[in-house]
GUKOLZA-838244 format. One line per 4 residues: number of its first residue (from 1); their letters; for each residue x, y, z of N, C-alpha, C, O, CB. Coordinates in nm, 2 decimals, decimal comma. Each point is the difference from the previous one (the first is absolute). Glycine has a CB too. Example, Ala and Ser with C-alpha at 12.3 -4.5 7.8 and 13.67 -1.06 7.14 Angstrom:
1	as	1,32 -0,57 0,78 -0,09 0,12 0,00 0,09 0,12 0,00 0,10 0,00 0,07 -0,29 -0,12 0,05; 0,15 0,23 -0,19 0,09 0,11 0,00 -0,08 0,11 0,08 0,05 0,11 0,01 0,07 -0,17 -0,23
END
This chain:
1	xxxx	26,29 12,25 12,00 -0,12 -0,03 -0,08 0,02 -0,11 -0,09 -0,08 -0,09 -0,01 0,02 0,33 0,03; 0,17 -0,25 -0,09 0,00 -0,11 -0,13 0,16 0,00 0,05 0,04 0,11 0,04 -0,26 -0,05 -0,29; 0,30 -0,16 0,25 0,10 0,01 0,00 0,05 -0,04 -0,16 0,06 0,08 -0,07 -0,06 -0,10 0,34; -0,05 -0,09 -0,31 0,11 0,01 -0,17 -0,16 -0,02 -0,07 -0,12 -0,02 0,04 0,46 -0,15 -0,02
5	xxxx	-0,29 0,18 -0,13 -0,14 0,04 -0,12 0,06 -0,05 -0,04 0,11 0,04 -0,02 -0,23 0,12 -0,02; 0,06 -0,31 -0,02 -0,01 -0,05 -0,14 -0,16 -0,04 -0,09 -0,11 -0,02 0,05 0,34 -0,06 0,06; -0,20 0,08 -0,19 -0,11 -0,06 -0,12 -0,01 -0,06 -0,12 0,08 0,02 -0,10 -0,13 0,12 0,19; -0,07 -0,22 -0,08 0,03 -0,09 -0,12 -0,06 0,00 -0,08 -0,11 0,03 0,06 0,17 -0,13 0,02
9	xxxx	-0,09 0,09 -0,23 -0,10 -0,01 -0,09 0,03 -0,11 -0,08 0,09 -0,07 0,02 -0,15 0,29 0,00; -0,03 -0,24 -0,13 0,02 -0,11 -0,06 0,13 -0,01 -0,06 0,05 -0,10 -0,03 -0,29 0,08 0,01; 0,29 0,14 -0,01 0,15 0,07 -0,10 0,07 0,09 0,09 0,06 0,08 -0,08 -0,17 -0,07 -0,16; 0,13 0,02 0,38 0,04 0,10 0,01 0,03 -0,04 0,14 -0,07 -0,09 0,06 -0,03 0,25 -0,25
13	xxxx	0,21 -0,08 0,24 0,00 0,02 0,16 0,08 0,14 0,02 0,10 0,05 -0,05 -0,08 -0,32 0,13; -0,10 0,31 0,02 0,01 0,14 0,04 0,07 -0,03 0,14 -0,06 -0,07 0,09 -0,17 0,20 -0,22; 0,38 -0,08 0,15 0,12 0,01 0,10 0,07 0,13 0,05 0,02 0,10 -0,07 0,02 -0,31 -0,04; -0,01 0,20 0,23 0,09 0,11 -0,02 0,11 -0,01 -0,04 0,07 -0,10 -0,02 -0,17 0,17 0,15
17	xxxx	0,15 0,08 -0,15 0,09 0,00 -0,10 0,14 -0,06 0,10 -0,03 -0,02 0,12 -0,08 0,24 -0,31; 0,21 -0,25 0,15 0,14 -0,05 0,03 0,11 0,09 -0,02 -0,02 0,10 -0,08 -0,05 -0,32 0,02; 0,16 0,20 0,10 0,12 0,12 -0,03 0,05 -0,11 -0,14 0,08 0,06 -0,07 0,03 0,10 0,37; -0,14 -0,29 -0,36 0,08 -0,08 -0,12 -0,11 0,06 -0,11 0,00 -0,05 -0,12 0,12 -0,22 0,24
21	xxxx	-0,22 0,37 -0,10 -0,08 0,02 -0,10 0,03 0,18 -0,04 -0,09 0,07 -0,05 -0,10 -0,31 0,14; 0,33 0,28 -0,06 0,04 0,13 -0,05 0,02 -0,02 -0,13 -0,07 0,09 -0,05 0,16 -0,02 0,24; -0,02 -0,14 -0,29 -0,02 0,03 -0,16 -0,15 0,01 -0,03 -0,05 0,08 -0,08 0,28 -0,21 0,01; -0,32 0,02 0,16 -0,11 0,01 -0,08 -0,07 0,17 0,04 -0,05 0,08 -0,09 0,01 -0,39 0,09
25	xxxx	0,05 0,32 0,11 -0,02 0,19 0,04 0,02 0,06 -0,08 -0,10 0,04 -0,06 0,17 -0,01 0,24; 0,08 0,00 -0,25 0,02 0,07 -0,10 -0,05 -0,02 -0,09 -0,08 0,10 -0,03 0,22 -0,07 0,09; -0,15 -0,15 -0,16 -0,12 0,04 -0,08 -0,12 -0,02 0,00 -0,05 0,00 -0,12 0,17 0,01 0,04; -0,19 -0,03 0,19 -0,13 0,07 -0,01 -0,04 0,12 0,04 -0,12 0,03 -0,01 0,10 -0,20 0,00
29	xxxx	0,16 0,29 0,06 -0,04 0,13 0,04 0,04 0,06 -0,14 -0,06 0,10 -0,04 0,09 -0,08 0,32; 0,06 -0,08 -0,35 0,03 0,08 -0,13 -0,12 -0,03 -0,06 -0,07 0,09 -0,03 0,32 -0,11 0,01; -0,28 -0,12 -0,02 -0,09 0,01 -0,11 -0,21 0,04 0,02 -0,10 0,04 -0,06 0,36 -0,23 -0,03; -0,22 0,14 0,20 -0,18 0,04 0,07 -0,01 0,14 0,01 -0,08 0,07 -0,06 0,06 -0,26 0,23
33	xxxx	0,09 0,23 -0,10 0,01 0,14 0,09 0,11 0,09 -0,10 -0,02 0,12 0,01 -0,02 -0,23 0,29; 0,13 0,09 -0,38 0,01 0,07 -0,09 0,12 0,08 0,11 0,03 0,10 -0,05 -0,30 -0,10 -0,13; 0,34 -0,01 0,28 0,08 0,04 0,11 0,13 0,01 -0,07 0,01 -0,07 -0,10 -0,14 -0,04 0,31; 0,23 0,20 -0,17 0,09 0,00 -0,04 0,13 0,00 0,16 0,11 0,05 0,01 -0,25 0,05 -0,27
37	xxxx	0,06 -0,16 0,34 0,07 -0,02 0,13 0,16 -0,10 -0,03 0,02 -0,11 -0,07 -0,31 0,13 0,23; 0,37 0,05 -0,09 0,07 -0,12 0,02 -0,01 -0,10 0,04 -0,11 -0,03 0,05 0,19 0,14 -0,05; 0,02 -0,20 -0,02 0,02 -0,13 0,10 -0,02 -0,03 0,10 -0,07 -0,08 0,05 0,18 0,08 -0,13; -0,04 0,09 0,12 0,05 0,06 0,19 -0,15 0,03 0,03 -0,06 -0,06 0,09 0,35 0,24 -0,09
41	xxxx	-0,35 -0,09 -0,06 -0,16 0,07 0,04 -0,06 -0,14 0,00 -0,01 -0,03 0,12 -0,02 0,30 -0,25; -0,01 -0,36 0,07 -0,10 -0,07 -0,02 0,07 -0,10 0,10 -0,09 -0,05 0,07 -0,03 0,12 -0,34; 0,25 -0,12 0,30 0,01 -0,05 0,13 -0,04 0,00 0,12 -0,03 -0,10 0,07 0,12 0,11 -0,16; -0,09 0,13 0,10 -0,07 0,09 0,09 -0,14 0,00 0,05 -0,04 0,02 0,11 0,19 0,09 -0,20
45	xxxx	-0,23 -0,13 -0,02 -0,11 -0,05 0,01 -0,05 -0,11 0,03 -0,11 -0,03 0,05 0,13 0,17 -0,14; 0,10 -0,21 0,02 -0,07 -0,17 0,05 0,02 -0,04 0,13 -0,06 -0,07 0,07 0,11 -0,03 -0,29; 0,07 0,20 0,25 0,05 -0,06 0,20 -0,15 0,07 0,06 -0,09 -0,07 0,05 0,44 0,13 0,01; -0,35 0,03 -0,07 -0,13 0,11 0,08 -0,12 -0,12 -0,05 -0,04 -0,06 0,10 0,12 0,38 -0,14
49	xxxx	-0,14 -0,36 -0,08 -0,09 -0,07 -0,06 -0,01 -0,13 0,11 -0,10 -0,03 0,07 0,17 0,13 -0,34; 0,08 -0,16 0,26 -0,01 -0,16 0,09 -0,03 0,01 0,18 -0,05 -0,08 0,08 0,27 -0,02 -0,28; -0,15 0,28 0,23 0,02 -0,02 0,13 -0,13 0,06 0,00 -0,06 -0,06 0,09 0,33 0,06 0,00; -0,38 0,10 -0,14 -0,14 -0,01 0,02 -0,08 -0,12 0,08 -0,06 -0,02 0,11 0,09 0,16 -0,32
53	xxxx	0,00 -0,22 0,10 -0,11 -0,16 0,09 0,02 0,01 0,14 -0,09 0,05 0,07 0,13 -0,27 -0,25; 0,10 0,18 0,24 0,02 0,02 0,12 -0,05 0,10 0,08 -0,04 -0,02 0,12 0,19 -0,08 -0,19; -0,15 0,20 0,00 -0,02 0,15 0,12 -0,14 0,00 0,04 -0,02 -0,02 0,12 0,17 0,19 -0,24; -0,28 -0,16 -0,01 -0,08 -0,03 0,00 -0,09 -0,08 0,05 -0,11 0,03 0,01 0,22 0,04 -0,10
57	xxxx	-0,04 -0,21 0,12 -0,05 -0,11 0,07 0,01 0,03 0,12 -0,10 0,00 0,07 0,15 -0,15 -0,21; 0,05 0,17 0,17 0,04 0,07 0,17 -0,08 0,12 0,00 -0,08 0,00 0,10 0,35 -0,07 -0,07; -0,28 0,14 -0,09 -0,11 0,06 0,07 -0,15 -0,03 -0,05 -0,08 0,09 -0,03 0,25 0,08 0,07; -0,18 -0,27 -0,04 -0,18 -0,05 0,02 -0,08 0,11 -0,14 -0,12 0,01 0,00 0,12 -0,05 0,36
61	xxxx	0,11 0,12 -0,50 -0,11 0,04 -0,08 0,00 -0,07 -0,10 0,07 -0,10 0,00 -0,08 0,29 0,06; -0,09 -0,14 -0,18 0,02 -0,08 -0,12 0,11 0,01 -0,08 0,07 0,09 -0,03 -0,26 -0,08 0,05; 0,19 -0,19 -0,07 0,08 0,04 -0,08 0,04 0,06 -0,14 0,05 -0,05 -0,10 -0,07 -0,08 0,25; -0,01 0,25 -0,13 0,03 0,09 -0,13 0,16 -0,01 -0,04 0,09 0,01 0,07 -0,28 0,18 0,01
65	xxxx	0,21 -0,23 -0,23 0,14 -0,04 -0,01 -0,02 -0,05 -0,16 -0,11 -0,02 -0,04 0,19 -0,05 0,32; 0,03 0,06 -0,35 0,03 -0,06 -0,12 0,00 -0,15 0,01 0,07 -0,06 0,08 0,07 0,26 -0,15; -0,20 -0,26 0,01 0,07 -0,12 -0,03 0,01 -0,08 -0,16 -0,04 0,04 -0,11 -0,05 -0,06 0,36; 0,15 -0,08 -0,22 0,09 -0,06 -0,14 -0,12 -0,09 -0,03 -0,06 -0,06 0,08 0,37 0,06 -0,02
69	xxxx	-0,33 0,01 -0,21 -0,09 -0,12 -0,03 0,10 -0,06 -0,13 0,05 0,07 -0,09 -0,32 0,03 0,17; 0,26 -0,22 -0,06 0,06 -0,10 -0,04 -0,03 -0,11 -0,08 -0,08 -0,08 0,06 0,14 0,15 0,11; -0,03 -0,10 -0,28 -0,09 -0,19 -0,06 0,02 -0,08 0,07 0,12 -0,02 0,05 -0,10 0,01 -0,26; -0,10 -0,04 0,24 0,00 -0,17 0,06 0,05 -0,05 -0,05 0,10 -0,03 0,06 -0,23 0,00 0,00
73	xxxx	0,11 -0,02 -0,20 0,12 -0,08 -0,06 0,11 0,07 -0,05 0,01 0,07 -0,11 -0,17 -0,21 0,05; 0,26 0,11 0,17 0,15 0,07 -0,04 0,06 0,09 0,09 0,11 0,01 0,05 -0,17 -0,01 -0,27; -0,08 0,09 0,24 0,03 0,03 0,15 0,12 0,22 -0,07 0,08 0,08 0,06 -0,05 -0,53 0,11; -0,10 0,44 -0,31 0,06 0,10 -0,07 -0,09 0,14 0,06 -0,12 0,01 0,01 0,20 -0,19 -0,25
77	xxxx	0,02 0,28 0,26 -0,08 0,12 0,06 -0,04 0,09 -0,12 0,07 0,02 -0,10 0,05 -0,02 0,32; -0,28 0,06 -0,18 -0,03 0,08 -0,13 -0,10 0,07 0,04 -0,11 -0,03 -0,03 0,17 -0,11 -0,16; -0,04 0,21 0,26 -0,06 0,10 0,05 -0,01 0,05 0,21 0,08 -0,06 0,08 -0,19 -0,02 -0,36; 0,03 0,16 0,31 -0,03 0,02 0,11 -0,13 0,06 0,02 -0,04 0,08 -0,09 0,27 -0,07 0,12
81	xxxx	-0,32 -0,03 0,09 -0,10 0,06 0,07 0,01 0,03 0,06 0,10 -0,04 0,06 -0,18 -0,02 -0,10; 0,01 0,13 0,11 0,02 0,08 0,14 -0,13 0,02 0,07 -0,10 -0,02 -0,06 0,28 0,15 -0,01; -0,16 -0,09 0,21 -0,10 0,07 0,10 0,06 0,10 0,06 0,09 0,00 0,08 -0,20 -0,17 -0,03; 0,02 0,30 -0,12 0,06 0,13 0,06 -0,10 0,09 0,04 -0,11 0,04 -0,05 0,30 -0,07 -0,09
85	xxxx	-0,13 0,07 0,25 -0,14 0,12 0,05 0,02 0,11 -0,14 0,11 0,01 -0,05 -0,11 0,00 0,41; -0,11 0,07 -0,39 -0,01 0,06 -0,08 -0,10 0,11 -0,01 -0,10 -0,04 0,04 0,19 -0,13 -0,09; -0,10 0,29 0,02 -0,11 0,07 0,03 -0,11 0,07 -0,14 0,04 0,06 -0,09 0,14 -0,02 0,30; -0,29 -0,07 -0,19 -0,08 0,10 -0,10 -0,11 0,10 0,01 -0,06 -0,02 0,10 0,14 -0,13 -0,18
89	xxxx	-0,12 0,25 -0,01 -0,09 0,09 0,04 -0,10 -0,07 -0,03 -0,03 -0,02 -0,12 0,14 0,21 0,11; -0,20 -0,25 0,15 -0,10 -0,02 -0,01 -0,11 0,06 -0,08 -0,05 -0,04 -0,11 0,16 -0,01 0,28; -0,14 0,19 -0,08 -0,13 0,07 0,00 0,00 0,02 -0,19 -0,10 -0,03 -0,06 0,10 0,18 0,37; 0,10 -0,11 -0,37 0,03 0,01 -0,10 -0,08 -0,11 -0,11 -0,09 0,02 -0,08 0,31 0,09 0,21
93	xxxx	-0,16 -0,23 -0,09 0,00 -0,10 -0,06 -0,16 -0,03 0,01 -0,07 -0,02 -0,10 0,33 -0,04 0,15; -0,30 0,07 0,07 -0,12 -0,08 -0,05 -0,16 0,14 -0,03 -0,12 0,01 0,03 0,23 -0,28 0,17; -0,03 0,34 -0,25 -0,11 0,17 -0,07 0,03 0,08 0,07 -0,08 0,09 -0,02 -0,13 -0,14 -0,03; 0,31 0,11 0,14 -0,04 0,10 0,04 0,14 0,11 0,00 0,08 -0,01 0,10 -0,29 -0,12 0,04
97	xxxx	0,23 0,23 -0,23 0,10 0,00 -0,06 0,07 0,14 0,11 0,11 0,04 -0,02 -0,22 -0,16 -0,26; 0,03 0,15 0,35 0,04 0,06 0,13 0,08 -0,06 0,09 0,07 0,08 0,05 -0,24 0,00 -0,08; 0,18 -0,21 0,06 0,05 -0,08 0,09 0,12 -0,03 -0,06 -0,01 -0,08 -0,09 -0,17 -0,01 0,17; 0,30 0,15 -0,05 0,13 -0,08 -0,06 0,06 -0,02 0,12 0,12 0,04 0,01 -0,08 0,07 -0,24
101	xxxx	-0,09 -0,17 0,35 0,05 -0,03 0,13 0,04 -0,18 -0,06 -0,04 -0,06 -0,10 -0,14 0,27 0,32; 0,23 -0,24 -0,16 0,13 -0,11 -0,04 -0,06 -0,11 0,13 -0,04 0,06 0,09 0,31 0,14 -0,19; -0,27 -0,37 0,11 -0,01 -0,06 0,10 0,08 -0,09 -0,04 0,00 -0,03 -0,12 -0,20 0,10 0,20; 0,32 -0,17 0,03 0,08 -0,10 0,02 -0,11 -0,11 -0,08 -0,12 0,02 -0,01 0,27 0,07 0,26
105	xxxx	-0,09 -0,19 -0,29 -0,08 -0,14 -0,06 0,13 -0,04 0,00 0,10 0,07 0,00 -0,34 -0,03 -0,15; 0,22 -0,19 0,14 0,06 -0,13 -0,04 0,02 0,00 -0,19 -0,10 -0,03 -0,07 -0,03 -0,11 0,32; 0,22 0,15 -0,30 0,03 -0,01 -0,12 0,06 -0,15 -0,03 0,06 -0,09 0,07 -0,03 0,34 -0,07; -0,09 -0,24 -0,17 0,09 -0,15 -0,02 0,04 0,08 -0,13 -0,07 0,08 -0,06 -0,07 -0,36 0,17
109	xxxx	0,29 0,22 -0,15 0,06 0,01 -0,12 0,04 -0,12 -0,05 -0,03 -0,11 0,04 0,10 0,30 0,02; 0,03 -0,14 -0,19 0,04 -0,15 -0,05 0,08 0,04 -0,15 -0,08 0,02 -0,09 -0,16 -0,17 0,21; 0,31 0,15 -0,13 0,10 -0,04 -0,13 0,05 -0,11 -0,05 0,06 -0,07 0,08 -0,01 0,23 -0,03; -0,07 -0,20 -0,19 0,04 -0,11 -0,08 0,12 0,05 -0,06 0,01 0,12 -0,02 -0,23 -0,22 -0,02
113	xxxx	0,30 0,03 0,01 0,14 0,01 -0,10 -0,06 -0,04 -0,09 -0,10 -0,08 0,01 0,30 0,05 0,09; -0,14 0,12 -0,23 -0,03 -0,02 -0,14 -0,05 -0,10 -0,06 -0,10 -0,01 -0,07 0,22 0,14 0,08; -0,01 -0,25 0,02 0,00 -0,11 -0,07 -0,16 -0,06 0,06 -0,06 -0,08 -0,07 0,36 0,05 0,03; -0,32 0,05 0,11 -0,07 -0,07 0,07 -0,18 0,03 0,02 -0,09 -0,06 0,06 0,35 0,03 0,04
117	xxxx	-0,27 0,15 -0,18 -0,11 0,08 0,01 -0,10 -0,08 -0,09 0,04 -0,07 -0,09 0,08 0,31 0,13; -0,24 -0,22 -0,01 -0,15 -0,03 -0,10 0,00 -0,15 -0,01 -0,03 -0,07 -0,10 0,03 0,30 -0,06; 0,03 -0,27 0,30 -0,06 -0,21 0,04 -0,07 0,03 0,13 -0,01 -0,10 0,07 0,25 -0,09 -0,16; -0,29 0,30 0,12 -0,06 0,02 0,13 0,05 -0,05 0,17 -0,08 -0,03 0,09 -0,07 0,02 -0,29
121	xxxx	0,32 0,02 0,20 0,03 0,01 0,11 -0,03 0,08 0,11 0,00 -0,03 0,11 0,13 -0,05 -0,22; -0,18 0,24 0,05 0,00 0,08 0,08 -0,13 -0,01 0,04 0,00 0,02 0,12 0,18 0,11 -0,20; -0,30 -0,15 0,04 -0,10 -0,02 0,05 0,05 -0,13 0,07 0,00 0,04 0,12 -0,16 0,09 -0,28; 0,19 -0,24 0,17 0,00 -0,12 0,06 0,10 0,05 0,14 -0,04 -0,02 0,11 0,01 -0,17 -0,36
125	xxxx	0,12 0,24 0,22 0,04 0,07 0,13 -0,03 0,12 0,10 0,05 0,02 0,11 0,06 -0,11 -0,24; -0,24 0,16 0,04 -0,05 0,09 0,08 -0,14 -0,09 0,07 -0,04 0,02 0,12 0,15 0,21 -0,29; -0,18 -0,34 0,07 -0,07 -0,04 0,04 0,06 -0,09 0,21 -0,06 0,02 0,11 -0,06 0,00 -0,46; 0,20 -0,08 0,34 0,07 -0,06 0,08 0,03 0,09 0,13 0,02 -0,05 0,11 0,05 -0,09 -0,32
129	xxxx	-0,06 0,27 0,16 0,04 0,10 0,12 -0,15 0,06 0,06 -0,01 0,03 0,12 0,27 0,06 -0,26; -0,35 -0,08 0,07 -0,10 0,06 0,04 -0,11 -0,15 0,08 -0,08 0,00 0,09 0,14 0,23 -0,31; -0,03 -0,31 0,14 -0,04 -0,13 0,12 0,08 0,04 0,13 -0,06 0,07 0,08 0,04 -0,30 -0,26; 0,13 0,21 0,20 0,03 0,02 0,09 0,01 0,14 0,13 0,05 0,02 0,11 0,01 -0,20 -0,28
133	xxxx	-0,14 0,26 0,06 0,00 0,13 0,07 -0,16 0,01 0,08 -0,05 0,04 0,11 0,24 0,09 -0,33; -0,23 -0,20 0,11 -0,16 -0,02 0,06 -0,03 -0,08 0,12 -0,05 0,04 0,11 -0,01 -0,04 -0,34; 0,13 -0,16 0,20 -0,03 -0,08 0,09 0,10 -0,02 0,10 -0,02 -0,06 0,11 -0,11 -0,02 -0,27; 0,24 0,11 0,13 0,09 -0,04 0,15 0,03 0,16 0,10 0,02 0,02 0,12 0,15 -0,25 -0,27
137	xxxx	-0,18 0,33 0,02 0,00 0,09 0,12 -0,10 0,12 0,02 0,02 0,10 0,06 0,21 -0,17 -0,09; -0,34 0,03 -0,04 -0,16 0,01 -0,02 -0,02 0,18 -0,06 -0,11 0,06 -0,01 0,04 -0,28 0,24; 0,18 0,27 -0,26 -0,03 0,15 -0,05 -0,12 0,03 -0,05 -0,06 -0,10 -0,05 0,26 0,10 0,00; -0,27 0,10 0,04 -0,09 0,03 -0,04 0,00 0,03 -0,13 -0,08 -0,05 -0,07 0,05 0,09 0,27
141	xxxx	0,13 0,06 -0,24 0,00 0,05 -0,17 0,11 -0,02 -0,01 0,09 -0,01 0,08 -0,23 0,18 -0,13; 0,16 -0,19 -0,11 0,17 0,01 -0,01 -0,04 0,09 -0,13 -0,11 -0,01 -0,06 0,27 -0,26 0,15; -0,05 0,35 -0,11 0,01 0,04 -0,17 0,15 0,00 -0,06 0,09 -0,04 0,06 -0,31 0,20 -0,03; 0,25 -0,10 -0,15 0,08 0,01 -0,07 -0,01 0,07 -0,09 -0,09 -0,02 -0,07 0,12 -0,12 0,14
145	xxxx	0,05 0,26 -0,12 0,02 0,12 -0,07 0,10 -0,06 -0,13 0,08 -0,10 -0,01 -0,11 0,29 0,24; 0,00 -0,07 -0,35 0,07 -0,02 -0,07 -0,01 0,14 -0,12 -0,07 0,10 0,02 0,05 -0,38 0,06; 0,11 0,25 -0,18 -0,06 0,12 -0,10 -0,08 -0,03 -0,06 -0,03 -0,12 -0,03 0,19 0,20 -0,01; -0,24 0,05 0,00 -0,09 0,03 -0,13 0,01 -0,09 -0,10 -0,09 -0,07 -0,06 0,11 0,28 0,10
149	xxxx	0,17 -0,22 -0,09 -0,01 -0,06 -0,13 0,05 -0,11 0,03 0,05 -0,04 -0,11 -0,03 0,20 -0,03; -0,01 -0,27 0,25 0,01 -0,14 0,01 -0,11 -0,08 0,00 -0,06 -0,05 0,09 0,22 0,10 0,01; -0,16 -0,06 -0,19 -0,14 -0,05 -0,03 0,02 -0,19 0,04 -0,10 -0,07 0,04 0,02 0,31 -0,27; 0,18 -0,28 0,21 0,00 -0,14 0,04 -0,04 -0,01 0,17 -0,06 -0,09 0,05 0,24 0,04 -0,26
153	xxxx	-0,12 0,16 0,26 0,02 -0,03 0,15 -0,17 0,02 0,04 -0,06 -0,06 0,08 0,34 0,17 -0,03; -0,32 -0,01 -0,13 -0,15 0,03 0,03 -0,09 -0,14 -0,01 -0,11 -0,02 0,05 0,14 0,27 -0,15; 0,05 -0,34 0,02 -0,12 -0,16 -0,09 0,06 -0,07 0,12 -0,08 -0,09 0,04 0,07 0,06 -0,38; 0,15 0,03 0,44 0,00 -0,04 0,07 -0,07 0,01 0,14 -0,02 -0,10 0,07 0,17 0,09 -0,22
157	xxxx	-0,19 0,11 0,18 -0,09 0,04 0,07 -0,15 -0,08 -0,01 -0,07 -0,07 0,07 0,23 0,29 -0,08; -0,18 -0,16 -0,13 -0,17 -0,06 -0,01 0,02 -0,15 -0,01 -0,10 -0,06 0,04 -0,03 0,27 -0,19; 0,24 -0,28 0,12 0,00 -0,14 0,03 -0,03 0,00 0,17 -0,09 -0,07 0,05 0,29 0,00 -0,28; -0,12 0,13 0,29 0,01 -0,03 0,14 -0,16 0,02 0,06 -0,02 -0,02 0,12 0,30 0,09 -0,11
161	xxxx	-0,36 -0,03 -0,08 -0,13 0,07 0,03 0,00 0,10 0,04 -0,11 0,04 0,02 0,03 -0,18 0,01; 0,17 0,22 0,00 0,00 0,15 0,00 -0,10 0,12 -0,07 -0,03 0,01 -0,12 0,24 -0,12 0,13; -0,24 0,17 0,07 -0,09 0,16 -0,08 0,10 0,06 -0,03 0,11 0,00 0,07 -0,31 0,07 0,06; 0,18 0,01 -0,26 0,09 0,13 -0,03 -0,04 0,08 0,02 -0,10 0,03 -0,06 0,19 -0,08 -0,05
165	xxxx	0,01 0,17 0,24 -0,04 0,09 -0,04 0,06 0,12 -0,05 0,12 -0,02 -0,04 -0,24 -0,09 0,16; 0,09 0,19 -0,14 0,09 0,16 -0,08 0,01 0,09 0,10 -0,09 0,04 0,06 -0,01 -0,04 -0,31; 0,23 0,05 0,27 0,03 0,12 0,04 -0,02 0,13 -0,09 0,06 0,03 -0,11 0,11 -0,17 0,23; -0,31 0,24 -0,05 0,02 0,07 -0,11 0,04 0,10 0,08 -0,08 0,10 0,00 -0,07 -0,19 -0,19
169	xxxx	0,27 0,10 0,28 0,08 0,11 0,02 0,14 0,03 -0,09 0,02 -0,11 -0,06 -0,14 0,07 0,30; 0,20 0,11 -0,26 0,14 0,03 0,00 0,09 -0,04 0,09 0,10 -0,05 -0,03 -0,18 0,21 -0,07; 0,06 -0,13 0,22 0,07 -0,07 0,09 -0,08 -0,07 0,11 -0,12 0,01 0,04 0,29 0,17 -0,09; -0,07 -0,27 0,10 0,06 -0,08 -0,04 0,00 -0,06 -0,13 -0,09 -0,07 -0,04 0,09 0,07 0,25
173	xxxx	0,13 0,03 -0,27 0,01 -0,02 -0,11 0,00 -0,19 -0,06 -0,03 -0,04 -0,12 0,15 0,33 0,16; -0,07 -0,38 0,08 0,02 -0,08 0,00 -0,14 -0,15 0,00 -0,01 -0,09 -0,08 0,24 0,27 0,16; -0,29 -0,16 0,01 -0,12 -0,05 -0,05 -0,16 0,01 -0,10 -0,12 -0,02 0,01 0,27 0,01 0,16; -0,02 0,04 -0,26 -0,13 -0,02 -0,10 -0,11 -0,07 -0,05 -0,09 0,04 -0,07 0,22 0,04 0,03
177	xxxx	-0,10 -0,23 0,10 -0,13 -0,09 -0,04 0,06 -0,08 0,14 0,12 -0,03 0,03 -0,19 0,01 -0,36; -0,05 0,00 0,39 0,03 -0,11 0,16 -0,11 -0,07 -0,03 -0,12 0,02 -0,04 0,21 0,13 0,26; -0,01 -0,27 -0,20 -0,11 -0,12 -0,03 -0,03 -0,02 0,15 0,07 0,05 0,09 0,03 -0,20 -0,31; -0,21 0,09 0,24 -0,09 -0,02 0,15 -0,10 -0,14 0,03 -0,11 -0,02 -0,05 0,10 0,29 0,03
181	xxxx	0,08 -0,34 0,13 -0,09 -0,15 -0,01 0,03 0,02 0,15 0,08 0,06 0,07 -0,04 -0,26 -0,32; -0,19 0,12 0,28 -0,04 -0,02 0,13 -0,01 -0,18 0,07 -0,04 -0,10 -0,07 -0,08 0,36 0,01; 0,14 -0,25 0,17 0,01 -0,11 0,07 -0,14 -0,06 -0,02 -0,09 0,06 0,06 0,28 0,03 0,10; -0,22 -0,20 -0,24 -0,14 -0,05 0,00 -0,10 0,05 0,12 -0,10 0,06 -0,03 0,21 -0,26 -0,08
185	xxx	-0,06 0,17 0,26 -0,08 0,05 0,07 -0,03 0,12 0,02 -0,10 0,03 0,07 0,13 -0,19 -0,01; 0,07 0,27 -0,12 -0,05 0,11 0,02 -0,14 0,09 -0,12 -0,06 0,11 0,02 0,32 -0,14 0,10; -0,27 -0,08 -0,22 -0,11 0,02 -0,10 -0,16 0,04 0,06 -0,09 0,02 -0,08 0,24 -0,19 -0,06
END
């Protein structure tokens, strides 16, 4: 389907990740994700992470996967986005509090490192992924989950034009607010 993913923005390029970008792994699972994985673990992930593109491509699906976003000028790593299948309770979500049946969707994520938070990379990098989700590989919906009390990730969302919506189940405990944007033509 895609063999390598890159992207550009006026500030940013979205790559996959490299096995020379393990210190930067470590801290952005420590300080994003708050992880206390080892070394060894978060290696682990970046081999599985790098050898994904490949697998993926070879088999003709999407590419759901992490990738490294980067400055342009300098070329300094500070953060990552992703495409990940993901699931939420629909029927739930949109009134009907009977429905806690669950459906596959296309997710987008995205973490900033600290230093680097509140200049709007993550919208500029989510914006950049969802072009590309729309137009090269024409998805229909994409969304993205988050907590209750992230409220930045939520302003990231409504930047992206995202709906919010609320989980008002208990469980799944994890999508508590799923943002939701549609492919222009599906409006």
């Amino acid at each position: 389907m895609i063999d390598r993913l890159e992207l550009n923005t006026e500030r940013l390029r979205i790559r996959h990740y490299r096995k020379s970008d393990l210190d930067a792994c470590v801290e952005f699972h420590r300080s994003v994700f708050g992880s206390d994985k080892s070394v060894p673990a978060i290696e682990r992930w970046l081999v599985w992470t790098i050898d994904s593109y490949r697998e993926l491509a070879g088999l003709s699906q999407p590419p759901y996967a992490d990738y490294a976003i980067e400055l342009k000028a300098g070329g300094r790593f500070i953060g990552s986005v992703g495409i990940v299948p993901t699931v939420a309770p629909w029927g739930a979500l949109l009134g009907d509090a009977n429905d806690a049946l669950i459906r596959p969707e296309i997710g987008l994520f995205w973490g900033i490192l600290p230093a680097f938070r509140r200049r709007g990379y993550a919208t500029e990098a989510g914006r950049a992924l969802l072009d590309f989700l729309f137009h090269q590989l024409r998805v229909r919906q994409v969304i993205a989950t988050t907590e209750s009390d992230n409220i930045p990730s939520q302003r990231t969302m409504s930047r992206l034009g995202m709906t919010l919506l609320r989980n008002p189940l208990e469980q799944p405990a994890w999508p508590q607010v799923v943002g939701l944007v549609r492919h222009p033509a599906a409006e």
